[in-house]
RODO-2510 file (C-alpha; in nm, 4 decimals, decimal comma):
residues 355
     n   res          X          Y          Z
     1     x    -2,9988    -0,5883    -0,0958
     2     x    -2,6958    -0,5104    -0,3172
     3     x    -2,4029    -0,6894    -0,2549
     4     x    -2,0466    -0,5559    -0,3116
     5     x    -1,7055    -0,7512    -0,3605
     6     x    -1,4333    -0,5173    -0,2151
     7     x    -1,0750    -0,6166    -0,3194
     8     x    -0,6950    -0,5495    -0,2682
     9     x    -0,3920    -0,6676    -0,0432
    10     x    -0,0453    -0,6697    -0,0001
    11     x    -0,0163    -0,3351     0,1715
    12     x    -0,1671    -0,0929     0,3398
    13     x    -0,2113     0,1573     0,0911
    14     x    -0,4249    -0,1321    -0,0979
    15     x    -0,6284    -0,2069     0,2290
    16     x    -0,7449     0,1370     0,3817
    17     x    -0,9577     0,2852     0,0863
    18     x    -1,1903    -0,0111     0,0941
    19     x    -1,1968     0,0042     0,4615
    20     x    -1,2734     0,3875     0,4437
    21     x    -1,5739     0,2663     0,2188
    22     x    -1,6898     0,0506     0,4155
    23     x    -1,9567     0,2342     0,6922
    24     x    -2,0353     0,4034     0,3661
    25     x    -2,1523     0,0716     0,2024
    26     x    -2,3060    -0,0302     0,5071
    27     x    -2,4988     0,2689     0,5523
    28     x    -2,6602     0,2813     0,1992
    29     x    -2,7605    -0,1078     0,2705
    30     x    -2,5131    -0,3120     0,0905
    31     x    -2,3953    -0,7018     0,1333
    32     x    -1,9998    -0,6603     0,2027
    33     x    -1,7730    -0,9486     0,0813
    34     x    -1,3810    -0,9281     0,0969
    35     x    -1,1401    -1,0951    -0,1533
    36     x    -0,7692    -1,1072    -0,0588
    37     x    -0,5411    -1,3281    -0,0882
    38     x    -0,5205    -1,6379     0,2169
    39     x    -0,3025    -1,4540     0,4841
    40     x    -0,2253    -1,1246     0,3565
    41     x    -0,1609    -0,8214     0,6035
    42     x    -0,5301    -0,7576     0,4853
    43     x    -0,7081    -1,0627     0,6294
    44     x    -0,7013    -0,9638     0,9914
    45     x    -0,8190    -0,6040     0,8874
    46     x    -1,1280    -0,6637     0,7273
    47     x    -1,2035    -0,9714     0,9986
    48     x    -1,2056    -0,6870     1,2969
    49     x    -1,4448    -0,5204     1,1196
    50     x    -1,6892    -0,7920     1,0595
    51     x    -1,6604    -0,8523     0,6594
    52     x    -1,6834    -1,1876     0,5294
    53     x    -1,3548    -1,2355     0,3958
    54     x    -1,2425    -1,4630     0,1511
    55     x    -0,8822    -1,5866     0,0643
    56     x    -0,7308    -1,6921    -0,2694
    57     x    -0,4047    -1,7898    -0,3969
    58     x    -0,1845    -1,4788    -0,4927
    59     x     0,1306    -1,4746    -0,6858
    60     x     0,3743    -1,1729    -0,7265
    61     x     0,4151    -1,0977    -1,1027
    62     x     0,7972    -0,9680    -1,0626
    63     x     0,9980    -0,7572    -1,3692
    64     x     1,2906    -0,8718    -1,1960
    65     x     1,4510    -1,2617    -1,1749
    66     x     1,3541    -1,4356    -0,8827
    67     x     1,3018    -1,8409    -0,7948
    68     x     0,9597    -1,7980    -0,7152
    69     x     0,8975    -1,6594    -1,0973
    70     x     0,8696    -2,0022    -1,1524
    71     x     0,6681    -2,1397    -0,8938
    72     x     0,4092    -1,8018    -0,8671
    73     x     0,2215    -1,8193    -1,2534
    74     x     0,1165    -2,1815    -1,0897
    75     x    -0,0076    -1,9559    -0,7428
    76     x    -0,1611    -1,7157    -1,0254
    77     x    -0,3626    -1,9760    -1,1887
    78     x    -0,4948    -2,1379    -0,9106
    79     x    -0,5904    -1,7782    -0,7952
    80     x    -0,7731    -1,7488    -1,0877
    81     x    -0,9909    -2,0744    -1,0547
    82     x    -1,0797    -2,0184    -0,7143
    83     x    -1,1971    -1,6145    -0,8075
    84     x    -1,4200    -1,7651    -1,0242
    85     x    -1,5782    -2,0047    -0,8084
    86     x    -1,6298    -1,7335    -0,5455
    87     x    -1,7863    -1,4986    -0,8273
    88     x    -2,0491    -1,7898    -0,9111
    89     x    -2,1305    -1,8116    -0,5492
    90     x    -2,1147    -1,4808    -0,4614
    91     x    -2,3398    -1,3029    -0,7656
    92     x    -2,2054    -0,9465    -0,6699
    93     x    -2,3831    -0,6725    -0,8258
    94     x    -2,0417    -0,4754    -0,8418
    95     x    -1,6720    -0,5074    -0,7701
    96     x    -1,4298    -0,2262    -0,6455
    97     x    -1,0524    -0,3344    -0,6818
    98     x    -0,7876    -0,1127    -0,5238
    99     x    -0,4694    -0,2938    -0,6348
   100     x    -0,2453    -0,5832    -0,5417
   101     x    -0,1754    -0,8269    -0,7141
   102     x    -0,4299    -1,0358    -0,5613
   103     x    -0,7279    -0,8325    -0,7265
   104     x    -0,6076    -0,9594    -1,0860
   105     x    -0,7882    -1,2557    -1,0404
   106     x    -1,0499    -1,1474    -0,9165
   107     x    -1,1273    -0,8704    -1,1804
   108     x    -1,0340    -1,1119    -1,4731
   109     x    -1,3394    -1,3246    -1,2872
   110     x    -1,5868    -1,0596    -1,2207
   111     x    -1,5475    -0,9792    -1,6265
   112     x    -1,5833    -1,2936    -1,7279
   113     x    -1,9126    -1,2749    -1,5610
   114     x    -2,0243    -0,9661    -1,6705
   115     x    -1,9980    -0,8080    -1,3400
   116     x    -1,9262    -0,4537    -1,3687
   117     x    -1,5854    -0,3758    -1,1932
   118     x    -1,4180    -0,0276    -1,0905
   119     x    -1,0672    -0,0101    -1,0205
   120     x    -0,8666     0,2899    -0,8182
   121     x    -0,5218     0,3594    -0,8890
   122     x    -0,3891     0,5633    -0,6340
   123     x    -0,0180     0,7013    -0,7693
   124     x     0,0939     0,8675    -1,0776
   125     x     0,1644     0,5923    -1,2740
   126     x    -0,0278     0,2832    -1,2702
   127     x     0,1133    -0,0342    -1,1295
   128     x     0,1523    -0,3272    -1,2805
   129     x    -0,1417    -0,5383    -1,1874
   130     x    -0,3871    -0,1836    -1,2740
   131     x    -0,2614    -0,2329    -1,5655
   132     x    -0,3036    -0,5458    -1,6040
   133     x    -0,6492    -0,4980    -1,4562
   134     x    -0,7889    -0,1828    -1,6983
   135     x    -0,8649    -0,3587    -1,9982
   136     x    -1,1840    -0,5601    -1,7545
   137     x    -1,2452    -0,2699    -1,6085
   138     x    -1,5628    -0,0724    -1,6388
   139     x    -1,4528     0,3005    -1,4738
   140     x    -1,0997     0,3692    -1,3029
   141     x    -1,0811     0,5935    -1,0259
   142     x    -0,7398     0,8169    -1,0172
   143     x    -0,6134     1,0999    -0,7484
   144     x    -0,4023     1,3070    -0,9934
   145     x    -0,5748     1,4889    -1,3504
   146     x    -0,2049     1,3847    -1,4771
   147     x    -0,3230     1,0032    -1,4488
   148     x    -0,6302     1,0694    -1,6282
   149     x    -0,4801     1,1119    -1,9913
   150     x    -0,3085     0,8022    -1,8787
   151     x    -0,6432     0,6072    -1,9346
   152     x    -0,8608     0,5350    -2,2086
   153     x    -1,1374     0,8498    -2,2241
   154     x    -1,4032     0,8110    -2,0620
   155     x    -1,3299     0,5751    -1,8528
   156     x    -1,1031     0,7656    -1,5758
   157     x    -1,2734     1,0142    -1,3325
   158     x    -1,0507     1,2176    -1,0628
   159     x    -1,1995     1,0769    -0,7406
   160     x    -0,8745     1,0953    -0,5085
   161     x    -0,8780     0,8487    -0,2124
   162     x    -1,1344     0,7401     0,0404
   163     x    -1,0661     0,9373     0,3580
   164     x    -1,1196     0,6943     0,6977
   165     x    -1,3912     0,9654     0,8708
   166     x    -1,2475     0,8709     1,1930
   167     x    -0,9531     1,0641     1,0764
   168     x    -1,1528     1,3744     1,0894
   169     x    -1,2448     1,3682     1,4582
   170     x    -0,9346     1,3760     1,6445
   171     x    -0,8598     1,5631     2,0096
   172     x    -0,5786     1,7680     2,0275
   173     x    -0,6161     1,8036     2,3839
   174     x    -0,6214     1,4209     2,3890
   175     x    -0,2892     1,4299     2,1964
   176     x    -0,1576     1,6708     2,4293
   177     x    -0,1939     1,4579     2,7277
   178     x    -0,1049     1,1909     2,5421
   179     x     0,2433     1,2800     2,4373
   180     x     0,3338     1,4653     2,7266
   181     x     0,4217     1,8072     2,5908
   182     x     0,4366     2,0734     2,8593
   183     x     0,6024     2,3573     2,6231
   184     x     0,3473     2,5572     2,4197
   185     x     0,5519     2,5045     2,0858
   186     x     0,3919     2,4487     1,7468
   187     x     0,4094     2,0376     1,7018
   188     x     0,5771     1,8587     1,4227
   189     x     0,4697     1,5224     1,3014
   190     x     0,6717     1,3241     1,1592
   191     x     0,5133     0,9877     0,9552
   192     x     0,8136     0,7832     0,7577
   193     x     0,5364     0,4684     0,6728
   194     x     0,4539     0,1405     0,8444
   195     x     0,8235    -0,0131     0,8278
   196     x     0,9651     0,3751     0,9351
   197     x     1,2400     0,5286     0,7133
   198     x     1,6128     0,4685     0,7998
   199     x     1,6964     0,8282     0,5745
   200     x     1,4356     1,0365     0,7666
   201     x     1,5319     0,8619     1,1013
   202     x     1,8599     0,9400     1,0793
   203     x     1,8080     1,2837     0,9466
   204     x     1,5532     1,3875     1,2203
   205     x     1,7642     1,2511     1,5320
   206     x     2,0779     1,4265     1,3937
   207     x     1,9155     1,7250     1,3667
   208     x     1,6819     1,6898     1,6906
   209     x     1,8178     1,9678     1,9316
   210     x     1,8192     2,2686     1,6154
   211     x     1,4261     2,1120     1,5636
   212     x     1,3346     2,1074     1,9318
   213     x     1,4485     2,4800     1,9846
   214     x     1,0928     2,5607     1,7766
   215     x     0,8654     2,2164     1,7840
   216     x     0,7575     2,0071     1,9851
   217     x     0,8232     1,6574     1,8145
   218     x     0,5853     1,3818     1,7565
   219     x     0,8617     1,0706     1,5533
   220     x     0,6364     0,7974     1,4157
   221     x     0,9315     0,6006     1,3406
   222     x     0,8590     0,2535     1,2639
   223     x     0,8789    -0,0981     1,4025
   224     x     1,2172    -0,1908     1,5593
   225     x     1,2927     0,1801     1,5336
   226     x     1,3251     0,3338     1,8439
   227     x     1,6083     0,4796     1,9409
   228     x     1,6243     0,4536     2,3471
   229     x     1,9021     0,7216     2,4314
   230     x     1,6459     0,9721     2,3498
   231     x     1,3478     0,7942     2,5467
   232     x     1,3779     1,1362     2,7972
   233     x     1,4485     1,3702     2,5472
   234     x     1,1832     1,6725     2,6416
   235     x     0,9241     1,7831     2,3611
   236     x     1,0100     1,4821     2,1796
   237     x     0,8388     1,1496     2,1751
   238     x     0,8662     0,8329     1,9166
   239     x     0,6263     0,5660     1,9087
   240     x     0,6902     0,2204     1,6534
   241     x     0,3046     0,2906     1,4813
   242     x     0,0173     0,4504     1,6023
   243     x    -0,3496     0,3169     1,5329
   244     x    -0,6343     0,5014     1,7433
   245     x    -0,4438     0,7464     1,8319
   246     x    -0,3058     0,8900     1,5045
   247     x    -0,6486     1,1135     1,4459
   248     x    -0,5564     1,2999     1,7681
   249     x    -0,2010     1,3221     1,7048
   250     x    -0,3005     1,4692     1,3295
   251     x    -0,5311     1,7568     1,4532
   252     x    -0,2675     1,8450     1,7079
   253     x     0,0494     1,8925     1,4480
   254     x     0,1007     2,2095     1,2628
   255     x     0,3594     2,1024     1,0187
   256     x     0,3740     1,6960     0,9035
   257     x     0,6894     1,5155     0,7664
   258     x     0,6077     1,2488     0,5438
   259     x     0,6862     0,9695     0,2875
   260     x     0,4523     1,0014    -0,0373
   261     x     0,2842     0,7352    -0,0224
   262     x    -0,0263     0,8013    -0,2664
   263     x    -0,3217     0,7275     0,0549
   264     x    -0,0801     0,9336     0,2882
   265     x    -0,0734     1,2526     0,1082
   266     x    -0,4456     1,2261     0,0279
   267     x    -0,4997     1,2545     0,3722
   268     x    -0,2904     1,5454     0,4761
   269     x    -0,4708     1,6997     0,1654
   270     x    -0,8084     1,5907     0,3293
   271     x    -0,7079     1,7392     0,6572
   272     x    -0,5259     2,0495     0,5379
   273     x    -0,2174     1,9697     0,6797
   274     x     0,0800     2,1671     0,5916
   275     x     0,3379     1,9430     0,4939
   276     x     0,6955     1,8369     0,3783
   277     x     0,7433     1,5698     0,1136
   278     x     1,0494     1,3019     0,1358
   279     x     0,9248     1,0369    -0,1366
   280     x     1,1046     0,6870    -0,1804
   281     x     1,3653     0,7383    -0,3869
   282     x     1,3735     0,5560    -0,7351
   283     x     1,6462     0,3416    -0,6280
   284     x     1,4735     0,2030    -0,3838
   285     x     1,0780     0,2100    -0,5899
   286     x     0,9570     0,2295    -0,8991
   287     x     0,9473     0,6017    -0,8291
   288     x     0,5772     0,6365    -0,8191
   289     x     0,6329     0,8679    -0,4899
   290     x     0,8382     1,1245    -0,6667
   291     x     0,5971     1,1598    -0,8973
   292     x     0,3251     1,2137    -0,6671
   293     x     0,5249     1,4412    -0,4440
   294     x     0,5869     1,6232    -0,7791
   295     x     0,2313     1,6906    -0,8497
   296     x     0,1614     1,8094    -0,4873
   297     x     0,4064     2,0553    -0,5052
   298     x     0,3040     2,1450    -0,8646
   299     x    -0,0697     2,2068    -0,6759
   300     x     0,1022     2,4291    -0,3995
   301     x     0,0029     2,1794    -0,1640
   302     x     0,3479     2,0452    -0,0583
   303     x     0,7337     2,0924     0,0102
   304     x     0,9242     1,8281    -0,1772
   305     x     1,2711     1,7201    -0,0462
   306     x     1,4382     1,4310    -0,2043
   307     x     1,5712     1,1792    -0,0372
   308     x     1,9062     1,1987    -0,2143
   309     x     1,8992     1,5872    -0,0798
   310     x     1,7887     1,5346     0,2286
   311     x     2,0763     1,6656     0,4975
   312     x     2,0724     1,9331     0,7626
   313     x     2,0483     2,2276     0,5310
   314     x     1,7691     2,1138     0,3211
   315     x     1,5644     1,9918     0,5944
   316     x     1,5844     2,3173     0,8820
   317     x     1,5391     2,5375     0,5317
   318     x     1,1634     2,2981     0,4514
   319     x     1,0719     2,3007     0,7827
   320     x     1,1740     2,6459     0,7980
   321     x     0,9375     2,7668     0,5475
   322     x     0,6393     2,5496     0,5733
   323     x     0,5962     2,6413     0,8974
   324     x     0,5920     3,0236     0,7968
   325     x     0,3907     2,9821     0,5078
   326     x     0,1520     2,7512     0,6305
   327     x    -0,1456     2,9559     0,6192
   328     x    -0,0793     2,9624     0,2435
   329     x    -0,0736     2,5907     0,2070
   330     x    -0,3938     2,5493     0,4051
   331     x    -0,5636     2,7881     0,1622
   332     x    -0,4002     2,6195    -0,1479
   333     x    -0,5833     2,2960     0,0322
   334     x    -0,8327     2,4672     0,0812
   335     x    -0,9177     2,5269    -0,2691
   336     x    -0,9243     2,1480    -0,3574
   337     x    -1,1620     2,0148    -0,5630
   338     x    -1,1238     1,6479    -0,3954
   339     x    -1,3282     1,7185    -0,1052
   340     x    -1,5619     1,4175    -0,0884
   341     x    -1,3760     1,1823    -0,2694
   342     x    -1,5624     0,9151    -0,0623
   343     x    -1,9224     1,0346    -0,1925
   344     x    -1,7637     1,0612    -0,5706
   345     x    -1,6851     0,6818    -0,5452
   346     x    -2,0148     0,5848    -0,3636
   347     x    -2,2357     0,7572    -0,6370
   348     x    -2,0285     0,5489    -0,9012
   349     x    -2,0754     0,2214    -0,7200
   350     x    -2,4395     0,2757    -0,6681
   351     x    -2,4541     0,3834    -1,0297
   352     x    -2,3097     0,0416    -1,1879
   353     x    -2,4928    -0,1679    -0,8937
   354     x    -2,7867    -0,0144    -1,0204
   355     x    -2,8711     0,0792    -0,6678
***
């Protein structure tokens, strides 16, 4: 049996790939082992699904001036001894790190071991601790062709992003029943991330009534975000986070409002959702979601609005014409050469495990 170390932490976006891998790695026979750091958001993940996980010490390796700059290299280091204990004990055959700044260690471990590692950079740009990572790493997977050039040749390969496959089987019907929706109207989903999106909040709920005349309105709007006056409002319902549900509430949306997050936009690609783009500003980022909203819309596969022009106008006008040109998105989408980014990735691990 092969036996896999799957690594990354800190958010989401560094959690869900590996866990879309994993009934992949399980079906083609492989020993799972998780390394994050001791109680990332990414421990109790991974325990629900019955890995072995393993926690290290993790330090954030800032470009800005913070206290803990001096206290985290120590976090770092210790990080670094206890990755390469685990790597001695574990003997993995291969290691697939998708970011964090937890994975450092264990990359710089699994090299010094001569364990072959792959890395997946999800946005434009890489972050820092990719790039900190690339020089141990063995094959990087990207989502964008403009990230490619970014890497050494040869050693990049357009993969995109694991797709959960649960994410593929979702009820509308379900989601009908489920939100409550009694008008036939097309449905508009809108997803503003984990923590919700005070701009596209605000925005949407000012703008409700001229949305509701056409849609029926599904708000993801993050925790601590609900706003109760509008807890009757008809054809619109807002929920903190969705988890099971989400697949169902996916298949049933025509139109989808959403940050760009790199894993987010991957999966409205996946499901040939017609969407509308409002990426983190670079105020507020390193502005790694402008740039992938950028080359989305440079694909034809999204609307970009940004944040700093986001107001009545701009929005009714995006929703305005996704909506009628959806059918052109979807065959934009359609036309995607990322279609199994899941089997692309599991032919490269099986390749370097020598499986």
């Amino acid at each position: 049996m092969k036996r896999i170390v799957l690594t990354g932490g800190g958010t989401a976006g560094h959690v869900t790939p590996n866990i879309a891998l994993i009934p992949e790695l399980k079906a083609a026979g492989y020993d799972i082992q998780y390394i994050g750091s001791y109680d990332g958001m990414e421990k109790k993940l991974i325990e629900d699904m019955g890995i072995s996980y393993h926690g290290i010490s993790s330090g954030k390796l800032r470009r800005y001036f913070s206290m803990k700059n001096f206290s985290d290299p120590f976090r770092v280091l210790k990080g670094m001894s206890e990755a390469k204990k685990l790597m001695k004990e574990l003997k993995p055959d291969v290691v697939f790190s998708k970011g964090g700044f937890v994975t450092v260690p264990v990359v710089f471990a699994a090299h010094s071991r001569h364990i072959p590692v792959i890395i997946h950079e999800s946005d434009m740009t890489p972050g820092l601790a990719n790039k900190l990572a690339l020089p141990k790493a063995s094959r990087v997977c990207c989502n964008f062709p403009e990230t490619k050039a970014l890497f050494p040749e040869g050693k990049a390969i357009v993969t995109g992003t694991p797709i959960r496959k649960e994410l593929f089987s979702g009820d509308s019907a379900f989601a009908l029943t489920f939100c409550g929706f009694t008008d036939m109207k097309p449905v508009m989903l809108i997803i503003g991330g984990s923590t919700g999106s005070v701009a596209i909040n605000n925005c949407i709920r000012e703008n409700l009534d001229a949305i509701l005349e056409k849609f029926n309105v599904i708000h993801l709007c993050g925790k601590g975000n609900l706003d109760e006056s509008l807890k009757n409002k008809k054809g619109y319902v807002q929920y903190e986070y969705i988890k099971k549900e989400l697949a169902s509430l996916l298949a049933l949306s025509d139109i989808v409002v959403s940050r760009a997050g790199a894993n987010a936009i991957c999966e409205l690609l996946a499901l040939r959702k017609p969407n509308i783009l409002i990426p983190l500003s670079a105020a507020a980022s390193r502005g790694d979601q402008i740039l992938n909203a950028e080359s989305f819309k440079k694909s034809g596969y999204s609307y970009v609005i940004e944040e700093e022009n986001l107001n009545k106008e701009t929005l009714l006008k995006g929703i305005s014409y996704v909506y009628e040109h959806k059918n052109e998105y979807i065959e934009t989408m359609n036309k995607s050469e990322l279609a199994d980014s899941t089997g692309i990735i599991m032919n490269m691990i099986n390749e370097l495990a020598g499986n």
